[in-house]
BALOBA-1460 file (C-alpha; in Angstrom, 3 decimals):
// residues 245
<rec num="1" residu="x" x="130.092" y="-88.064" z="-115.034"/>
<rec num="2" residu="x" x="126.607" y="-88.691" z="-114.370"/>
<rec num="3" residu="x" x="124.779" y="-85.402" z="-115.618"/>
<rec num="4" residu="x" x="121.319" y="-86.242" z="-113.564"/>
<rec num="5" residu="x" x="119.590" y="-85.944" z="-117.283"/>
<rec num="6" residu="x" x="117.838" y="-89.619" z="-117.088"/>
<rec num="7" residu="x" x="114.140" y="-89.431" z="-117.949"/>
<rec num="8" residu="x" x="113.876" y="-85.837" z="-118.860"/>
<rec num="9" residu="x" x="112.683" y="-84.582" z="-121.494"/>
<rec num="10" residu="x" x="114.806" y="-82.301" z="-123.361"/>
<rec num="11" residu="x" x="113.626" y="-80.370" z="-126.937"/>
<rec num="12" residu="x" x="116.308" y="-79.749" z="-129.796"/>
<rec num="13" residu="x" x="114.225" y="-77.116" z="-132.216"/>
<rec num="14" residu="x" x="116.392" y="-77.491" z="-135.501"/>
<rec num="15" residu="x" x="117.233" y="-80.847" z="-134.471"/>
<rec num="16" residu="x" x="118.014" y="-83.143" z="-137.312"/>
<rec num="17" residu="x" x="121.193" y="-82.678" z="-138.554"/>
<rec num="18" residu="x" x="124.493" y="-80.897" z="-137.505"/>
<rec num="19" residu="x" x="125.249" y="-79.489" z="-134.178"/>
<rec num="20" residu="x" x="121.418" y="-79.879" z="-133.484"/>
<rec num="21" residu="x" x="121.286" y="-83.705" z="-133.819"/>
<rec num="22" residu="x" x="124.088" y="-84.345" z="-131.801"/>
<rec num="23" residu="x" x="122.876" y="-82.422" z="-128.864"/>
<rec num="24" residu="x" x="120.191" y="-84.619" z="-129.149"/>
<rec num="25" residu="x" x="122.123" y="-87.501" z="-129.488"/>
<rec num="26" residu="x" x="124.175" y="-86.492" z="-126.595"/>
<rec num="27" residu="x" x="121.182" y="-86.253" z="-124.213"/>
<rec num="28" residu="x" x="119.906" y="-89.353" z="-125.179"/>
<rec num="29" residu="x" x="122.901" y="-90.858" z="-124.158"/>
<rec num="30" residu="x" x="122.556" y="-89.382" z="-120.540"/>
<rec num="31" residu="x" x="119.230" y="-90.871" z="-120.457"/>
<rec num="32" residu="x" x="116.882" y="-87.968" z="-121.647"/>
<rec num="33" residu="x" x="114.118" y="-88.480" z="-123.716"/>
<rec num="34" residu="x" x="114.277" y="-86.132" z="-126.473"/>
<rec num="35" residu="x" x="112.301" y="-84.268" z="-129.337"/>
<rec num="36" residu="x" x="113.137" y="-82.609" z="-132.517"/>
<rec num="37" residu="x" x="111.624" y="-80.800" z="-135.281"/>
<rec num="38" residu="x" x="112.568" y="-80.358" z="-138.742"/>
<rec num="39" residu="x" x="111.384" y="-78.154" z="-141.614"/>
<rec num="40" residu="x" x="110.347" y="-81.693" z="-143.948"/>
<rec num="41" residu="x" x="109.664" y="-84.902" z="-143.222"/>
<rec num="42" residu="x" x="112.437" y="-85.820" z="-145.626"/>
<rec num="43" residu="x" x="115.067" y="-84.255" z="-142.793"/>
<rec num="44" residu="x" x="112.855" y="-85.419" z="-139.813"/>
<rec num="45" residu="x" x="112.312" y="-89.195" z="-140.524"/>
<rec num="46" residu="x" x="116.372" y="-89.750" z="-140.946"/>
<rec num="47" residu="x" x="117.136" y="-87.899" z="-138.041"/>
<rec num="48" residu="x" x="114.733" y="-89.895" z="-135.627"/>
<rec num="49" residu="x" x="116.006" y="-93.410" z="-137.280"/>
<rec num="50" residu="x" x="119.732" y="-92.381" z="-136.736"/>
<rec num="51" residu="x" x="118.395" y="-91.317" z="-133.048"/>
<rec num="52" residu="x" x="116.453" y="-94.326" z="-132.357"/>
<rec num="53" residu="x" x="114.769" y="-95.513" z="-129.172"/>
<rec num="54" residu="x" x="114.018" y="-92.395" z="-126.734"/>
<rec num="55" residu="x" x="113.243" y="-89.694" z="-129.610"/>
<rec num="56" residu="x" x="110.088" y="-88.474" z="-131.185"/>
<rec num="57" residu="x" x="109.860" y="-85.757" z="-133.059"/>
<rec num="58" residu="x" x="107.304" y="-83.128" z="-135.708"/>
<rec num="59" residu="x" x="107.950" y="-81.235" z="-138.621"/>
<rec num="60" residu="x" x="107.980" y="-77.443" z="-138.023"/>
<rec num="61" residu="x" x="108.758" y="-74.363" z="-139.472"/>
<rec num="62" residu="x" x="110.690" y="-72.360" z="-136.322"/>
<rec num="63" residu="x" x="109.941" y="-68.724" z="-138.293"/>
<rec num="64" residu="x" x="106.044" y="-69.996" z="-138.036"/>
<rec num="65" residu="x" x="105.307" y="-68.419" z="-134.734"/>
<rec num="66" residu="x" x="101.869" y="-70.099" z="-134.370"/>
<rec num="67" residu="x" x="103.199" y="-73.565" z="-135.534"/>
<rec num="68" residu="x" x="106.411" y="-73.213" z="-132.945"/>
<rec num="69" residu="x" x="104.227" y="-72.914" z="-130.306"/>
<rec num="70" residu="x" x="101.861" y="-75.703" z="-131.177"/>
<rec num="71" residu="x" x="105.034" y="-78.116" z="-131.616"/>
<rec num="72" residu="x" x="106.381" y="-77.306" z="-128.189"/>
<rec num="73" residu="x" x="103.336" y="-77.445" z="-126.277"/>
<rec num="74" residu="x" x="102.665" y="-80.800" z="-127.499"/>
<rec num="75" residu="x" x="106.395" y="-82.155" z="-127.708"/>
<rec num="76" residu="x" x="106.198" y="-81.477" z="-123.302"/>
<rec num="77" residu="x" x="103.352" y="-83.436" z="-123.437"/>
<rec num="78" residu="x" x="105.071" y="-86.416" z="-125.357"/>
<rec num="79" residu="x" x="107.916" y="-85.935" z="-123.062"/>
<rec num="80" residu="x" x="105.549" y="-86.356" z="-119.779"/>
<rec num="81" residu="x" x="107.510" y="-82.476" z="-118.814"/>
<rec num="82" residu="x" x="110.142" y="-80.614" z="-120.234"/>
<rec num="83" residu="x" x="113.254" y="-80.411" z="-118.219"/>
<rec num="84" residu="x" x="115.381" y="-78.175" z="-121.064"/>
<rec num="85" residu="x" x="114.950" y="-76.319" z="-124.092"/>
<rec num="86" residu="x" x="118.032" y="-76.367" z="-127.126"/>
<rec num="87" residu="x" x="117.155" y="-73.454" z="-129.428"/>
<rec num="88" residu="x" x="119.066" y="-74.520" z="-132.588"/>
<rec num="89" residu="x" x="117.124" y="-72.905" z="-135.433"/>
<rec num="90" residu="x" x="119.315" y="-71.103" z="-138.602"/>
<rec num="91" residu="x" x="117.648" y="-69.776" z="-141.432"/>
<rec num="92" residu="x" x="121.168" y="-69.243" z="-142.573"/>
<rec num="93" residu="x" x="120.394" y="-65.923" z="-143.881"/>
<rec num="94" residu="x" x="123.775" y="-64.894" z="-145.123"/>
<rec num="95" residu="x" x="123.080" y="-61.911" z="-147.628"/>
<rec num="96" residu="x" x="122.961" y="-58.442" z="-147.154"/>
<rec num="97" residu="x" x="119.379" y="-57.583" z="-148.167"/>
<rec num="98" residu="x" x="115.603" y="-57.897" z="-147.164"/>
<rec num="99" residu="x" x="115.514" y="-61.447" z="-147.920"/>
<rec num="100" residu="x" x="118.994" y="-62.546" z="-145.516"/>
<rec num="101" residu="x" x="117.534" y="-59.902" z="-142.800"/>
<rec num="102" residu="x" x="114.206" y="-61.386" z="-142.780"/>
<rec num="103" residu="x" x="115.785" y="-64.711" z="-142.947"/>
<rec num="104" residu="x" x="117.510" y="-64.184" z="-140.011"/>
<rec num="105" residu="x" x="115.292" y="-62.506" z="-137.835"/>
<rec num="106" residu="x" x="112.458" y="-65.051" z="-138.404"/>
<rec num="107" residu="x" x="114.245" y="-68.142" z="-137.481"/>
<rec num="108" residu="x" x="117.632" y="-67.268" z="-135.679"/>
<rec num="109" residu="x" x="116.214" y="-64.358" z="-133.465"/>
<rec num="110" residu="x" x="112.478" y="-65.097" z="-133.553"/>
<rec num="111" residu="x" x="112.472" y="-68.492" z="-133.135"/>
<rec num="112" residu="x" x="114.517" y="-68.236" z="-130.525"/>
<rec num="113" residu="x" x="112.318" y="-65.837" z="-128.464"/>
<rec num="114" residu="x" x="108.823" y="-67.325" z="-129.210"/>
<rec num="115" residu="x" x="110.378" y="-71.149" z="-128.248"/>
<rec num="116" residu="x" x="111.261" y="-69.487" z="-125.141"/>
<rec num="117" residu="x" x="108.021" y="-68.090" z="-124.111"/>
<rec num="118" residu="x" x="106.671" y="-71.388" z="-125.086"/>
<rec num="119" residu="x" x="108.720" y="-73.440" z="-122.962"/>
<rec num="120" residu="x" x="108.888" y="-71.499" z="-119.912"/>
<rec num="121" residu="x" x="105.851" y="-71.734" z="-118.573"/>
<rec num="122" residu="x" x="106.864" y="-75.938" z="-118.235"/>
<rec num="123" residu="x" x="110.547" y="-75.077" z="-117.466"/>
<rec num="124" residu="x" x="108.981" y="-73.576" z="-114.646"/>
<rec num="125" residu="x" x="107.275" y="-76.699" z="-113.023"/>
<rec num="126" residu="x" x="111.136" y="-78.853" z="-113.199"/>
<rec num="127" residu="x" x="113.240" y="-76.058" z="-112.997"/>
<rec num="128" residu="x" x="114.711" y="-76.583" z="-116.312"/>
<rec num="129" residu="x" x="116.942" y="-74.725" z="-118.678"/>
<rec num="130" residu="x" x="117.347" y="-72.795" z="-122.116"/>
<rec num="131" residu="x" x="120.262" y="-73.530" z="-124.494"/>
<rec num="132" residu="x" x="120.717" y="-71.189" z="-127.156"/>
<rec num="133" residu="x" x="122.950" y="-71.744" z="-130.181"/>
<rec num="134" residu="x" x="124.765" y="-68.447" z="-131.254"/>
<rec num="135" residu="x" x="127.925" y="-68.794" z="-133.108"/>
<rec num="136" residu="x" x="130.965" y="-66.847" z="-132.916"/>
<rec num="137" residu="x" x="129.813" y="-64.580" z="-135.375"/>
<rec num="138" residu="x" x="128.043" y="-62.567" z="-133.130"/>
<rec num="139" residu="x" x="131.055" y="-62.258" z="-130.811"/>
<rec num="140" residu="x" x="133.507" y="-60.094" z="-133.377"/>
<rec num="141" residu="x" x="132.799" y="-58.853" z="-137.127"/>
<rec num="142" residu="x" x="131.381" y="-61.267" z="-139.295"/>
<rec num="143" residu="x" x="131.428" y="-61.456" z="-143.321"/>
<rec num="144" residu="x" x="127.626" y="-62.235" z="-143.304"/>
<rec num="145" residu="x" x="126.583" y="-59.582" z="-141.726"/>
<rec num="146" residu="x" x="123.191" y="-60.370" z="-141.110"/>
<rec num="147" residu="x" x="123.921" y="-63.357" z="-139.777"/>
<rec num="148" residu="x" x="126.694" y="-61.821" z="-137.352"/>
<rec num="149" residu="x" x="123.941" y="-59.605" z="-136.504"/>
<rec num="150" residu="x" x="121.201" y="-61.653" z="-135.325"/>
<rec num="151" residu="x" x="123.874" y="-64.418" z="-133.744"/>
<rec num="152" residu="x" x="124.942" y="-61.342" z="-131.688"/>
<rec num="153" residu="x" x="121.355" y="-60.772" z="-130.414"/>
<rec num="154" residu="x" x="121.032" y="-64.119" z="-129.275"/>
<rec num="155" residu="x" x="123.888" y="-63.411" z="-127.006"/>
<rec num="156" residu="x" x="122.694" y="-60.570" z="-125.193"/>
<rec num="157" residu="x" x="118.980" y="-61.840" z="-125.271"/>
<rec num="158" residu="x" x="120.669" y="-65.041" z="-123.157"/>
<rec num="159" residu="x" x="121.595" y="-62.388" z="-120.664"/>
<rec num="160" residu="x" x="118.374" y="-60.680" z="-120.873"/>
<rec num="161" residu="x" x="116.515" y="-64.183" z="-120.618"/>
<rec num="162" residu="x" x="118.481" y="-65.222" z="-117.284"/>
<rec num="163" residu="x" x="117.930" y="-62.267" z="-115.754"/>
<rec num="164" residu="x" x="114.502" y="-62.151" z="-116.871"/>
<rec num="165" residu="x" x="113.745" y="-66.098" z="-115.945"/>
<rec num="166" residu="x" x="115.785" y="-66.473" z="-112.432"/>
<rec num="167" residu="x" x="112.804" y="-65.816" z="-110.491"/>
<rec num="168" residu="x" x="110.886" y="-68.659" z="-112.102"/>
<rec num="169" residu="x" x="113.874" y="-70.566" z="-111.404"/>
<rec num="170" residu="x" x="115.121" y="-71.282" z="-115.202"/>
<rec num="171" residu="x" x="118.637" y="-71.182" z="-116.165"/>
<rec num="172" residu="x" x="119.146" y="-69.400" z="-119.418"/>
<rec num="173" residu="x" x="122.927" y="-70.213" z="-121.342"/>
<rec num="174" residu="x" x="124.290" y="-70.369" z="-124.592"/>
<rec num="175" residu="x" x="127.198" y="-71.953" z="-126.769"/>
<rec num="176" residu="x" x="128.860" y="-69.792" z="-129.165"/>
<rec num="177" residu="x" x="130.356" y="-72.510" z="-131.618"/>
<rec num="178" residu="x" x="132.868" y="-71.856" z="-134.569"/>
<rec num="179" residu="x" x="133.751" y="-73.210" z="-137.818"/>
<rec num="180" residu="x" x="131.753" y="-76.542" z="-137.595"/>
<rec num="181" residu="x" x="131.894" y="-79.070" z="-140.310"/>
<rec num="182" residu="x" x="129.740" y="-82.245" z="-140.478"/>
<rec num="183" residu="x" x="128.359" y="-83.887" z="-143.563"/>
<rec num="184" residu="x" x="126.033" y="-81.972" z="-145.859"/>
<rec num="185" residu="x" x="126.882" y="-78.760" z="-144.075"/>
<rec num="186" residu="x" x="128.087" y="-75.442" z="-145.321"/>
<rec num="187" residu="x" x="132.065" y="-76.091" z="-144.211"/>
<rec num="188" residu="x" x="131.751" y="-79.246" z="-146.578"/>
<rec num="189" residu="x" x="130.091" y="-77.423" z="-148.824"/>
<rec num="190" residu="x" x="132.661" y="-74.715" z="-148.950"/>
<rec num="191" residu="x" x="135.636" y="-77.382" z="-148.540"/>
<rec num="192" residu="x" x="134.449" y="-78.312" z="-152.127"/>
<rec num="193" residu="x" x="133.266" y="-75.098" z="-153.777"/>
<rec num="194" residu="x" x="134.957" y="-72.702" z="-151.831"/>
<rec num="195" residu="x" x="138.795" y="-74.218" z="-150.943"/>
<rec num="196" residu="x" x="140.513" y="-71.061" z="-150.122"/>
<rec num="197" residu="x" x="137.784" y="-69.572" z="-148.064"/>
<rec num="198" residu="x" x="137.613" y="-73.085" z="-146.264"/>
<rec num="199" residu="x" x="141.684" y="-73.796" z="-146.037"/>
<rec num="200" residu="x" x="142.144" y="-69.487" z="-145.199"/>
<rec num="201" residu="x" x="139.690" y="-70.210" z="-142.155"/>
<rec num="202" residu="x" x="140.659" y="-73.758" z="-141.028"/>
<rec num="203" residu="x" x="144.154" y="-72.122" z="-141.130"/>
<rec num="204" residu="x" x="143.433" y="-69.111" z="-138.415"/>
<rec num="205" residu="x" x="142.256" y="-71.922" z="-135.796"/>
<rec num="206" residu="x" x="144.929" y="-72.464" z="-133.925"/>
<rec num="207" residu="x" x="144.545" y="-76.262" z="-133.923"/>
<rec num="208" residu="x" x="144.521" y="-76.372" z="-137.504"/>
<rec num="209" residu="x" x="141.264" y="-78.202" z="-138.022"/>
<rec num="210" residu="x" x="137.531" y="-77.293" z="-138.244"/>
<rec num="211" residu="x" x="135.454" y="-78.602" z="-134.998"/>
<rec num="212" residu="x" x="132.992" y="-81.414" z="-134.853"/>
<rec num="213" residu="x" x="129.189" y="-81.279" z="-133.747"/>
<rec num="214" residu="x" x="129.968" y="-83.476" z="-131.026"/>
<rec num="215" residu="x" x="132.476" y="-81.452" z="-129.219"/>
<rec num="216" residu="x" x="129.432" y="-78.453" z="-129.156"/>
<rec num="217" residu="x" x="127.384" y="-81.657" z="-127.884"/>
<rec num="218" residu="x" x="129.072" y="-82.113" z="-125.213"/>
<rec num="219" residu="x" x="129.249" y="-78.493" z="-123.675"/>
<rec num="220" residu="x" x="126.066" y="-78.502" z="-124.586"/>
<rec num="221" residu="x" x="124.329" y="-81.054" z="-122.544"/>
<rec num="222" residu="x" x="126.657" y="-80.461" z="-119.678"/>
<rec num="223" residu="x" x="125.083" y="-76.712" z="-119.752"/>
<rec num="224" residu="x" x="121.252" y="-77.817" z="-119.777"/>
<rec num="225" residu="x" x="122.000" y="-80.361" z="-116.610"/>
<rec num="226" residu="x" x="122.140" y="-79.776" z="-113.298"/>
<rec num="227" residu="x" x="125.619" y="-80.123" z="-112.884"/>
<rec num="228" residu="x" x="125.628" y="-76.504" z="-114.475"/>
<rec num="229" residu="x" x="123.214" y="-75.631" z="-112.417"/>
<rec num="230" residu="x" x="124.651" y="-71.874" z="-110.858"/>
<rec num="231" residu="x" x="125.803" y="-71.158" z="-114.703"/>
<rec num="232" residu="x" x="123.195" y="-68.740" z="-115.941"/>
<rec num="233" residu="x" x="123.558" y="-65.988" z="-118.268"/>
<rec num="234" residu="x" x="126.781" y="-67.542" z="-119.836"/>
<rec num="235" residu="x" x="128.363" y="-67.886" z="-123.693"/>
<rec num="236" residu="x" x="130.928" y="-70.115" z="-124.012"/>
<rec num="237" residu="x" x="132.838" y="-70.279" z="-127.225"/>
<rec num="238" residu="x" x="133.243" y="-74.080" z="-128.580"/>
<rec num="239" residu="x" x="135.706" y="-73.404" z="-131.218"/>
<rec num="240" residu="x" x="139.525" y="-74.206" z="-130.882"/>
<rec num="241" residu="x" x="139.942" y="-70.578" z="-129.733"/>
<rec num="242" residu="x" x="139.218" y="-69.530" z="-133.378"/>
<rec num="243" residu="x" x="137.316" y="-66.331" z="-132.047"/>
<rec num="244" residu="x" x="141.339" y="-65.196" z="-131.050"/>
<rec num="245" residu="x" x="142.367" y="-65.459" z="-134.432"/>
């Protein structure tokens, strides 16, 4: 299926590894030219090799609310017009306490609203879309409550957002993944450190295995396309039906 995604430009904030990387990846194979940031040029320059030919990208902090704005101004120039937005940022802030609150708020709520008033003023001009990356977390109690929390928020913001954006013709949507394991992520991570907490939770998904970052991908760049376009104001769960469990 032909998504209509050749030659637009598409931004993936939190874009060099994990679910965020192969979003970009799986525009890129549609024919969009992409950009990503990263926190270091350490994750940025690996992610742009392994992307190759049709990606450029910029370090930047997402909880820096002057420096996110610079970075997506001038990523829709690179682009020659932005046609979608992926919010992807996590500051992963899992404790209970200032530091996991502010953690959270910063990068998974914050970054997510001021990349959005970035972008829509050049959404507006191609009728583009927002993608934001919430997790399944924020759909039922979650053991990091913080992060639960904030995920959550990004869920009803999307319905805020595509209210709030229809008029200016910009689809607003968002992908609610689960357990997601990739390499150098916290499901490896915890397949290693943690094995009961990772075997107890790959256990309760009812196809017995954690999901990949390119089955989000997928959903993903079918929901910033036009072939989604009269979905607006959706979360869809990626997750093996996990969130039943």
């Amino acid at each position: 299926m032909d998504l209509g995604l050749s030659g637009k430009g598409v931004i993936v904030t939190g874009g060099t590894r994990g679910i965020g990387l192969a979003i970009a990846k799986a525009c890129l194979a549609e024919g969009a030219k992409v950009s990503v940031c990263g926190r270091t040029q350490a994750s940025l320059d690996p992610a742009l090799t392994e992307l190759g030919a049709g990606a450029v990208g910029a370090i930047c902090d997402v909880g820096d609310a002057d420096a996110l704005a610079a970075y997506i101004d001038a990523a829709a120039a690179s682009l020659g017009g932005l046609f979608a937005l992926v919010n992807n940022p996590s500051g992963f802030g899992a404790s209970d306490d200032e530091e996991g609150w502010k953690k959270g708020i910063d990068v998974d709520l914050m970054g997510v609203v001021r990349a959005t008033w970035a972008a829509a003023p050049h959404l507006e001009k191609t009728g583009g879309s927002v993608l934001n990356i919430s997790s399944i977390s924020g759909i039922g109690p979650s053991g990091s409550i913080p992060y639960g929390a904030v995920k959550a928020a990004v869920i009803q913001l999307t319905q805020s957002h595509a209210v709030h954006y229809a008029p200016q013709r910009i689809r607003v949507n968002c992908i609610a993944p689960g357990s997601i394991e990739f390499p150098g992520g916290s499901w490896e991570q915890r397949r290693y450190n943690a094995p009961d907490k990772y075997y107890a939770t790959r256990d309760k998904i009812p196809f017995g295995r954690m999901g990949t970052p390119d089955e989000v991908a997928r959903v993903a760049a079918f929901l910033v396309s036009d072939a989604a376009g009269w979905v607006t104001g959706q979360t869809v769960a990626v997750d093996g039906g996990q969130n039943f469990g």
